[in-house]
mmCIF file of the N, C-alpha and C atoms, coordinates in Angstrom:
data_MODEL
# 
_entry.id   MODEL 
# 
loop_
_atom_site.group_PDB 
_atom_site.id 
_atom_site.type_symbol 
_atom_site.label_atom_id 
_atom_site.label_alt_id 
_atom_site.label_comp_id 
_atom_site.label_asym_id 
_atom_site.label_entity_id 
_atom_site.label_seq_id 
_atom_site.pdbx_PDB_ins_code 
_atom_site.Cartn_x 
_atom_site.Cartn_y 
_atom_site.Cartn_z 
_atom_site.occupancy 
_atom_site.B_iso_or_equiv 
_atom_site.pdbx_formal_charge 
_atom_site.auth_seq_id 
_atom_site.auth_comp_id 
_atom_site.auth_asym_id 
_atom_site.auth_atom_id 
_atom_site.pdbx_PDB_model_num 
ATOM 1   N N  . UNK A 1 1  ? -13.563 7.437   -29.351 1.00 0.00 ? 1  UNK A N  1 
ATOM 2   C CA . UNK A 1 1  ? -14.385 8.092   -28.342 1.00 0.00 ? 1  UNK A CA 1 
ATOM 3   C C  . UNK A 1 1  ? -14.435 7.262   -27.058 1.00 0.00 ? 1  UNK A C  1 
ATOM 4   N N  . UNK A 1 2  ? -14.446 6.327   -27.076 1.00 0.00 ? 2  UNK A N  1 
ATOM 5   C CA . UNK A 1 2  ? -14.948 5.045   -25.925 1.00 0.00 ? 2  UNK A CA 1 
ATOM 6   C C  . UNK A 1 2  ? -13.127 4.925   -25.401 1.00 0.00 ? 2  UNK A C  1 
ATOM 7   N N  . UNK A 1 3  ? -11.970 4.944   -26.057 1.00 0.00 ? 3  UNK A N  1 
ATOM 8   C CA . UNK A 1 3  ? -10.876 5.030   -25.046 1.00 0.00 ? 3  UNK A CA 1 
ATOM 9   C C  . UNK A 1 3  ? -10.959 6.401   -24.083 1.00 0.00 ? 3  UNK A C  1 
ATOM 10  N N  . UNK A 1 4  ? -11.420 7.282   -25.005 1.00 0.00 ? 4  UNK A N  1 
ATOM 11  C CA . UNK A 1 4  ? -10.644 8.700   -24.257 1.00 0.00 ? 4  UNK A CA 1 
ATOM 12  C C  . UNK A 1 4  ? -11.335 8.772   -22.843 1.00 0.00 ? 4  UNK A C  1 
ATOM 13  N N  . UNK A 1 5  ? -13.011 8.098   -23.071 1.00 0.00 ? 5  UNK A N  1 
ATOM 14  C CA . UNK A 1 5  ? -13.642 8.021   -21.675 1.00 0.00 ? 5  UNK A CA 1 
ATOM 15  C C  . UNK A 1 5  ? -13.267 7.674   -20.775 1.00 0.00 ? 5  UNK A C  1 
ATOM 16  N N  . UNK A 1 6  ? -13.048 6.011   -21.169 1.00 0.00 ? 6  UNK A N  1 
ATOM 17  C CA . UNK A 1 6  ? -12.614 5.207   -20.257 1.00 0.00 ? 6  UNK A CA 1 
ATOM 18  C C  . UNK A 1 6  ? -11.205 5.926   -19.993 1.00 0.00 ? 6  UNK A C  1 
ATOM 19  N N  . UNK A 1 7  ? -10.552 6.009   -20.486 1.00 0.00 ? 7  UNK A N  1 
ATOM 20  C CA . UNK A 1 7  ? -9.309  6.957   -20.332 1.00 0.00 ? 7  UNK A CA 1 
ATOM 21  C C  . UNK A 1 7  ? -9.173  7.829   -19.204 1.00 0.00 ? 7  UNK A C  1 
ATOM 22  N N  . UNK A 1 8  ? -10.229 8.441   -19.290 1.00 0.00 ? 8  UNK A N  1 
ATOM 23  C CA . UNK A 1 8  ? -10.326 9.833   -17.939 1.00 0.00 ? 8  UNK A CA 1 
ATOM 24  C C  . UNK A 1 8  ? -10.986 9.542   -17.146 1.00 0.00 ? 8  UNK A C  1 
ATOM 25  N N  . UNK A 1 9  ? -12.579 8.658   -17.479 1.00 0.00 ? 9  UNK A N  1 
ATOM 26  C CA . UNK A 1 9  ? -12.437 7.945   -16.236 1.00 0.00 ? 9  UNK A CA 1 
ATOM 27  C C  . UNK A 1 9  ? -11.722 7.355   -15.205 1.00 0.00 ? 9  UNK A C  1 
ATOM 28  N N  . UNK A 1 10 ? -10.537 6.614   -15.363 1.00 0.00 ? 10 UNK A N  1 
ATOM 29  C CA . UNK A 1 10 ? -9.992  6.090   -14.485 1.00 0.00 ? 10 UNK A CA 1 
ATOM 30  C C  . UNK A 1 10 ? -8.661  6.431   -14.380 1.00 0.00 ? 10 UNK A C  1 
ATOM 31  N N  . UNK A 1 11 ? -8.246  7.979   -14.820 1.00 0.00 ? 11 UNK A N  1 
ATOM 32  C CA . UNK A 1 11 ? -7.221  8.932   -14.260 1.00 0.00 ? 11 UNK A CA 1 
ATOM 33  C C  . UNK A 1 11 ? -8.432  9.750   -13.372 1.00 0.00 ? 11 UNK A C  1 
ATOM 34  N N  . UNK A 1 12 ? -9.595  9.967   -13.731 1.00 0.00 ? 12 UNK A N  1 
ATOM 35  C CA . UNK A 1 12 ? -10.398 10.823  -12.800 1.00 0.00 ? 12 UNK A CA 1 
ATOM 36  C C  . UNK A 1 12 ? -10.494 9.663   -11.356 1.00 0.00 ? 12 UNK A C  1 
ATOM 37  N N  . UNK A 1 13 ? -10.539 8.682   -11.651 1.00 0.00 ? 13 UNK A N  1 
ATOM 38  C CA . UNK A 1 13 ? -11.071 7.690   -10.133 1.00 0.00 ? 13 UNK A CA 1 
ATOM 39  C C  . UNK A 1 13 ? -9.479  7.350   -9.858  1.00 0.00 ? 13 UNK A C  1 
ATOM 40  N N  . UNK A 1 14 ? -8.445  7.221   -10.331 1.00 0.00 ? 14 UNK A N  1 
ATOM 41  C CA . UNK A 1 14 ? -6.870  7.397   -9.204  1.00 0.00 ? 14 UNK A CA 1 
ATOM 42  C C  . UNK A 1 14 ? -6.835  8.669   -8.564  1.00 0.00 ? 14 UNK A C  1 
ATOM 43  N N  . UNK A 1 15 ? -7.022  9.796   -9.309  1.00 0.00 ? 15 UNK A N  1 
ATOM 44  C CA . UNK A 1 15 ? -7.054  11.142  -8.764  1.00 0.00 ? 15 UNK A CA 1 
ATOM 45  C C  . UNK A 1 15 ? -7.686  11.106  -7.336  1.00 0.00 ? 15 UNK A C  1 
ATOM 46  N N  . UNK A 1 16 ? -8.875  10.674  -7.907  1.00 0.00 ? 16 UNK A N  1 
ATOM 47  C CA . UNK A 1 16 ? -10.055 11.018  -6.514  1.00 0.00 ? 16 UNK A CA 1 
ATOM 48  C C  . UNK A 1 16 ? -9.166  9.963   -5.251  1.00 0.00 ? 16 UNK A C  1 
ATOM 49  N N  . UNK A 1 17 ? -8.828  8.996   -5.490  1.00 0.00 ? 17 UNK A N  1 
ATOM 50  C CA . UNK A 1 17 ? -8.598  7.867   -4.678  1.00 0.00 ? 17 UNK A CA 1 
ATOM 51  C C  . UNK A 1 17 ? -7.314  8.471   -4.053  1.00 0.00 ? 17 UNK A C  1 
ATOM 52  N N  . UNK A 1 18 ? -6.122  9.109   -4.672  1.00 0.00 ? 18 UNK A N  1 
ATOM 53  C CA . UNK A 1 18 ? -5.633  9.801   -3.995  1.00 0.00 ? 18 UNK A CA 1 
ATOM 54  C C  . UNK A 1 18 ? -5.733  11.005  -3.386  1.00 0.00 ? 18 UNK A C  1 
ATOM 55  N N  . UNK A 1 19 ? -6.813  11.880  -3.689  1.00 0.00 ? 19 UNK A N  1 
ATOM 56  C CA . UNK A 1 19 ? -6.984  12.593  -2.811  1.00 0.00 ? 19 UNK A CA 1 
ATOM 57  C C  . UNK A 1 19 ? -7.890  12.350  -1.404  1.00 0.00 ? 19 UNK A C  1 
ATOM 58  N N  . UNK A 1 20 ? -8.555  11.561  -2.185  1.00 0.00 ? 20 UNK A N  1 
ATOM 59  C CA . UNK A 1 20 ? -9.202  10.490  -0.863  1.00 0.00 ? 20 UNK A CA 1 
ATOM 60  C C  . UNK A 1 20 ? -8.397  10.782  0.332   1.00 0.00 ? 20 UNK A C  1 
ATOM 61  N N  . UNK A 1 21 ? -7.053  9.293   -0.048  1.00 0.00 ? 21 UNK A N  1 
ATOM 62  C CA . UNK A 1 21 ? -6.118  8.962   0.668   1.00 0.00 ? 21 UNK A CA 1 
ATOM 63  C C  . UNK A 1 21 ? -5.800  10.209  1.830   1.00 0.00 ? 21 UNK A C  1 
ATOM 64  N N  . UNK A 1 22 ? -5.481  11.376  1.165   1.00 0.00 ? 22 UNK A N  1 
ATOM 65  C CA . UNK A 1 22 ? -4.249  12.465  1.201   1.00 0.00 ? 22 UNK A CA 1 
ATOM 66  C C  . UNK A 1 22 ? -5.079  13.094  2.486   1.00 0.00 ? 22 UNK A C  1 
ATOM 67  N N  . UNK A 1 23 ? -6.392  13.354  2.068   1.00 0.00 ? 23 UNK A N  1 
ATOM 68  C CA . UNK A 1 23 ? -7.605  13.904  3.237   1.00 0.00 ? 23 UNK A CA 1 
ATOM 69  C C  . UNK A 1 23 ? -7.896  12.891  4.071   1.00 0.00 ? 23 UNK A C  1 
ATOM 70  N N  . UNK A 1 24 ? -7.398  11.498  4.175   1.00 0.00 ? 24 UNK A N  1 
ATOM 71  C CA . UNK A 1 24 ? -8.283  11.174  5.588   1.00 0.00 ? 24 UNK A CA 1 
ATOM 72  C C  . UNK A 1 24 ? -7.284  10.605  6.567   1.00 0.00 ? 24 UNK A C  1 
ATOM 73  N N  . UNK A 1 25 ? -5.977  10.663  5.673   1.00 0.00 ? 25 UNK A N  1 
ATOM 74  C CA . UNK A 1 25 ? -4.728  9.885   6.144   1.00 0.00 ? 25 UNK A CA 1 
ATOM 75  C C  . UNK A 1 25 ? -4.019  10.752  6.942   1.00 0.00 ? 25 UNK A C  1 
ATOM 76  N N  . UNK A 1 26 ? -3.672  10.927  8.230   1.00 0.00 ? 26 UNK A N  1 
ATOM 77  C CA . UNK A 1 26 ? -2.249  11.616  9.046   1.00 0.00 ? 26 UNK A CA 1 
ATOM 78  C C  . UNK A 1 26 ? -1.070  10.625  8.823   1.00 0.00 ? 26 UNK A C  1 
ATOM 79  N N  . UNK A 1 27 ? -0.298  11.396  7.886   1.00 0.00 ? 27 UNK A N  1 
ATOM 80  C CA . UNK A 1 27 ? 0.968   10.656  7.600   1.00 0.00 ? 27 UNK A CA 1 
ATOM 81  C C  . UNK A 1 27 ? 1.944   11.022  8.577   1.00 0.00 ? 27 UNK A C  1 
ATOM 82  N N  . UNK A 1 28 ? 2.445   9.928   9.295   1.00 0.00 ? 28 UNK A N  1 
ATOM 83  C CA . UNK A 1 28 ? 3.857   10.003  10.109  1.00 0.00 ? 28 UNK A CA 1 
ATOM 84  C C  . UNK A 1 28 ? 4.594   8.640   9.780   1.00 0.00 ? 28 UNK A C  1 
ATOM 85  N N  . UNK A 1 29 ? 5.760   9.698   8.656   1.00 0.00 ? 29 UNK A N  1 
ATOM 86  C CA . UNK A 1 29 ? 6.749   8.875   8.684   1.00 0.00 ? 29 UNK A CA 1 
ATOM 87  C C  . UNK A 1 29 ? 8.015   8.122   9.254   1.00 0.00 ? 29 UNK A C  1 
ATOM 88  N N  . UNK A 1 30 ? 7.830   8.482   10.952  1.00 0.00 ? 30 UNK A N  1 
ATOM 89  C CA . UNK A 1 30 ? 8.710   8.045   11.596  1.00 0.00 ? 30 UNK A CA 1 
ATOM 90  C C  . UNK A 1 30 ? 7.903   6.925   12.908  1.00 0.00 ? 30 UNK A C  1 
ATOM 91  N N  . UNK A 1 31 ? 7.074   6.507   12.191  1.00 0.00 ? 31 UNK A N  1 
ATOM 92  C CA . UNK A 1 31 ? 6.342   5.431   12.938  1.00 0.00 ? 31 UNK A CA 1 
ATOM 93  C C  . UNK A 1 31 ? 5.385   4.608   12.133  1.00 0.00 ? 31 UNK A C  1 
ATOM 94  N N  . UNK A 1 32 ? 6.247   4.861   10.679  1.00 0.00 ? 32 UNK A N  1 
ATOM 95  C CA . UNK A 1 32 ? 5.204   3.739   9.394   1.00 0.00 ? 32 UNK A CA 1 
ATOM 96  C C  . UNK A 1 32 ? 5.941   2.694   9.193   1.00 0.00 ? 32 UNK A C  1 
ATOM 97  N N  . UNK A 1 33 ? 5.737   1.583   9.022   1.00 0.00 ? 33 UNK A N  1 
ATOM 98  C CA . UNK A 1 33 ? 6.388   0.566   8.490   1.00 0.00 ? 33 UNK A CA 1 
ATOM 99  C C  . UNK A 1 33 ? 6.886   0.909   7.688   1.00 0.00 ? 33 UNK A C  1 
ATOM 100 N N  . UNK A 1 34 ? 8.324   -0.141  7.390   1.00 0.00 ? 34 UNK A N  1 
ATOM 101 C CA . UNK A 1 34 ? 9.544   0.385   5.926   1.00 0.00 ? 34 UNK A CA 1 
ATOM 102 C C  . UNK A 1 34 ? 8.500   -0.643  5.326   1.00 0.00 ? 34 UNK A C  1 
ATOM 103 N N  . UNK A 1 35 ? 8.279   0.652   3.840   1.00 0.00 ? 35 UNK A N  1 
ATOM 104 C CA . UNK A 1 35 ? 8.262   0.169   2.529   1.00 0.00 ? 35 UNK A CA 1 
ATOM 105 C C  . UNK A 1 35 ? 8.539   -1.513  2.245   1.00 0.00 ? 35 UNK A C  1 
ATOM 106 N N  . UNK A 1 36 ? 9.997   -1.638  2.242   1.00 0.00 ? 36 UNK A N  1 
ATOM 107 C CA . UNK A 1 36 ? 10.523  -2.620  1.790   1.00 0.00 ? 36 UNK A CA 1 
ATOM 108 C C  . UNK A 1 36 ? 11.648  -3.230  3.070   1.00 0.00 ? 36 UNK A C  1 
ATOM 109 N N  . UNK A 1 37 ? 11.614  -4.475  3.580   1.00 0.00 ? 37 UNK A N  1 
ATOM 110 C CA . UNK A 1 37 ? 12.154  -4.816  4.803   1.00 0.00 ? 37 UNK A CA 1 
ATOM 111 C C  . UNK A 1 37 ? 13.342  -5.783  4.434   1.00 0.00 ? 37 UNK A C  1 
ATOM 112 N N  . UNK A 1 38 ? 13.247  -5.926  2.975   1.00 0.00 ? 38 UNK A N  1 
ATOM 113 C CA . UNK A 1 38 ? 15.089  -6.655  3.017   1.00 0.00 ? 38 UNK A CA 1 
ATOM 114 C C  . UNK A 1 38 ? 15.966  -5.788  3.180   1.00 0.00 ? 38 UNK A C  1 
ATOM 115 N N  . UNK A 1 39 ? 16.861  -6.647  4.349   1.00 0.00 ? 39 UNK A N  1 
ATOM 116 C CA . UNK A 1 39 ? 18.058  -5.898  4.713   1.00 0.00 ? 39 UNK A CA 1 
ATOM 117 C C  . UNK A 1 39 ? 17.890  -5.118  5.936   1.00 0.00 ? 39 UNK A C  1 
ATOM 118 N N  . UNK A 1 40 ? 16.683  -4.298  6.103   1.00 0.00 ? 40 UNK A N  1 
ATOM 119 C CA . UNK A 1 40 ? 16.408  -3.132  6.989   1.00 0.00 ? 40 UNK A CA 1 
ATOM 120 C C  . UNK A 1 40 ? 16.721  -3.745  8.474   1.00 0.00 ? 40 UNK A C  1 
ATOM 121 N N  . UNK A 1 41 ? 16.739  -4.972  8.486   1.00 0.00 ? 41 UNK A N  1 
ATOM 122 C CA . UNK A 1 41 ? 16.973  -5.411  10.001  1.00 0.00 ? 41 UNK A CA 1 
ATOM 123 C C  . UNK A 1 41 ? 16.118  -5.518  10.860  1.00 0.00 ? 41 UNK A C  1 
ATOM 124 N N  . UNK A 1 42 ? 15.287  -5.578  10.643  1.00 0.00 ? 42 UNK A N  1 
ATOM 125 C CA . UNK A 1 42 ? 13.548  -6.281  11.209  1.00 0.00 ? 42 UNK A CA 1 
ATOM 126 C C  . UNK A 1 42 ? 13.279  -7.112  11.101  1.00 0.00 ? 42 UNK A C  1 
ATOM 127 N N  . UNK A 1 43 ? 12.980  -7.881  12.064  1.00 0.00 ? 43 UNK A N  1 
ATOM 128 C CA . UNK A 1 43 ? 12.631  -9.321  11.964  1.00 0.00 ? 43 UNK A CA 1 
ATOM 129 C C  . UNK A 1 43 ? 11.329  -9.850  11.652  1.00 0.00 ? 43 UNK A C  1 
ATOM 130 N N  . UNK A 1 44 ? 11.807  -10.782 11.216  1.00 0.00 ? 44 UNK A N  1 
ATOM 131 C CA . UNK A 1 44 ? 10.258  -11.539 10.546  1.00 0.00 ? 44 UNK A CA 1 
ATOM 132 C C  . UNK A 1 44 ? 9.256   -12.323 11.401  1.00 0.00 ? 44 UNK A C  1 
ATOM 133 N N  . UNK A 1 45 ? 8.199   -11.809 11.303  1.00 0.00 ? 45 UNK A N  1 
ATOM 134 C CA . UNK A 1 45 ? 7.165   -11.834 12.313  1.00 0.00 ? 45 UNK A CA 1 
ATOM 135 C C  . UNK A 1 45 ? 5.877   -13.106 11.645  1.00 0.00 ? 45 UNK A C  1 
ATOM 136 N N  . UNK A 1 46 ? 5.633   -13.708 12.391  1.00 0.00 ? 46 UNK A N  1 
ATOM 137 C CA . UNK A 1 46 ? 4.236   -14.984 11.829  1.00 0.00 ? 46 UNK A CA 1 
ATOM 138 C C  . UNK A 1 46 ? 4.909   -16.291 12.267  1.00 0.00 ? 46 UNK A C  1 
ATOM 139 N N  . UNK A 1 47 ? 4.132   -16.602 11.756  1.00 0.00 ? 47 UNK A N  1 
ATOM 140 C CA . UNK A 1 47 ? 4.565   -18.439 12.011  1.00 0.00 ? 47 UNK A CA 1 
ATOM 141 C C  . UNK A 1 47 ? 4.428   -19.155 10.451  1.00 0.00 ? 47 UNK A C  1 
ATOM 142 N N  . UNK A 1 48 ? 4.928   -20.049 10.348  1.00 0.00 ? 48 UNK A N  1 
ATOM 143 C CA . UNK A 1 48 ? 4.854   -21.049 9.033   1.00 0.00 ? 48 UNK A CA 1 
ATOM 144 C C  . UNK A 1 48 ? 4.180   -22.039 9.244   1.00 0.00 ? 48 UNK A C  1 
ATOM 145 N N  . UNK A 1 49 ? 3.134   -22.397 8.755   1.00 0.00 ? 49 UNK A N  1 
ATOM 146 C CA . UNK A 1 49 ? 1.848   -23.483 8.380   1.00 0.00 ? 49 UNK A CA 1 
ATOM 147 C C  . UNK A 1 49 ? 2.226   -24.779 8.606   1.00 0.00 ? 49 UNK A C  1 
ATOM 148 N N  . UNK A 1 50 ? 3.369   -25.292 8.168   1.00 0.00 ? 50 UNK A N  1 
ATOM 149 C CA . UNK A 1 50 ? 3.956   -26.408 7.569   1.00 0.00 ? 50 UNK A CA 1 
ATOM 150 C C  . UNK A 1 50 ? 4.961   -26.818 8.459   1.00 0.00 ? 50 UNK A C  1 
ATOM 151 N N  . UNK A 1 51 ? 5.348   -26.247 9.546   1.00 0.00 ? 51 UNK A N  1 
ATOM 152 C CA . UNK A 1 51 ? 6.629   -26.128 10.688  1.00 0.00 ? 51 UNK A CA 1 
ATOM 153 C C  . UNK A 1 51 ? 5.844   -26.849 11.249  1.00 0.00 ? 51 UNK A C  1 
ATOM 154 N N  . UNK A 1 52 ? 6.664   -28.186 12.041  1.00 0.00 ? 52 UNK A N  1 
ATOM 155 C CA . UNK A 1 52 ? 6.134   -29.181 12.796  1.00 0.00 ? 52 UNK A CA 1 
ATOM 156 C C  . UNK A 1 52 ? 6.424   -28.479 14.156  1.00 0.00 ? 52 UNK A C  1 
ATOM 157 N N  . UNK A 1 53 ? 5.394   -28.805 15.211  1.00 0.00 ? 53 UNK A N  1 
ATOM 158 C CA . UNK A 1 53 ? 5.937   -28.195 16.598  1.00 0.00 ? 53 UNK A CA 1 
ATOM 159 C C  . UNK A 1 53 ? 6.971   -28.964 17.230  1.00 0.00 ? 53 UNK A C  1 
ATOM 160 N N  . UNK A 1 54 ? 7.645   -28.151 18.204  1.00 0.00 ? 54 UNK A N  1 
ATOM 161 C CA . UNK A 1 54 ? 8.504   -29.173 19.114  1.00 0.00 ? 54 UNK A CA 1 
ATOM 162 C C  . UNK A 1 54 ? 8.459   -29.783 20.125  1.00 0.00 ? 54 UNK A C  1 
# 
């Protein structure tokens, strides 16, 4: 009894969380960041902590 709850509880709270998402989000996919940036040819942006200045 206590899995099946918890069970649907928290397919009921991803559900909600994506519909959340789906209603408050304007998706445009031709001005979102790539997913995944190896390879894509974008350069890497920040600085490193540990890089001595020059």
């Amino acid at each position: 009894m206590t899995r099946k709850v918890t069970a649907s509880l928290s397919l009921l709270f991803i559900v909600g969380l994506v519909l959340f998402d789906q209603g408050t989000a304007r998706l445009n996919p031709y001005q979102a960041p790539a997913a995944f940036a190896l390879g894509s040819g974008q350069v890497a942006s920040g600085g490193f902590c540990g890089a001595l200045p020059q």
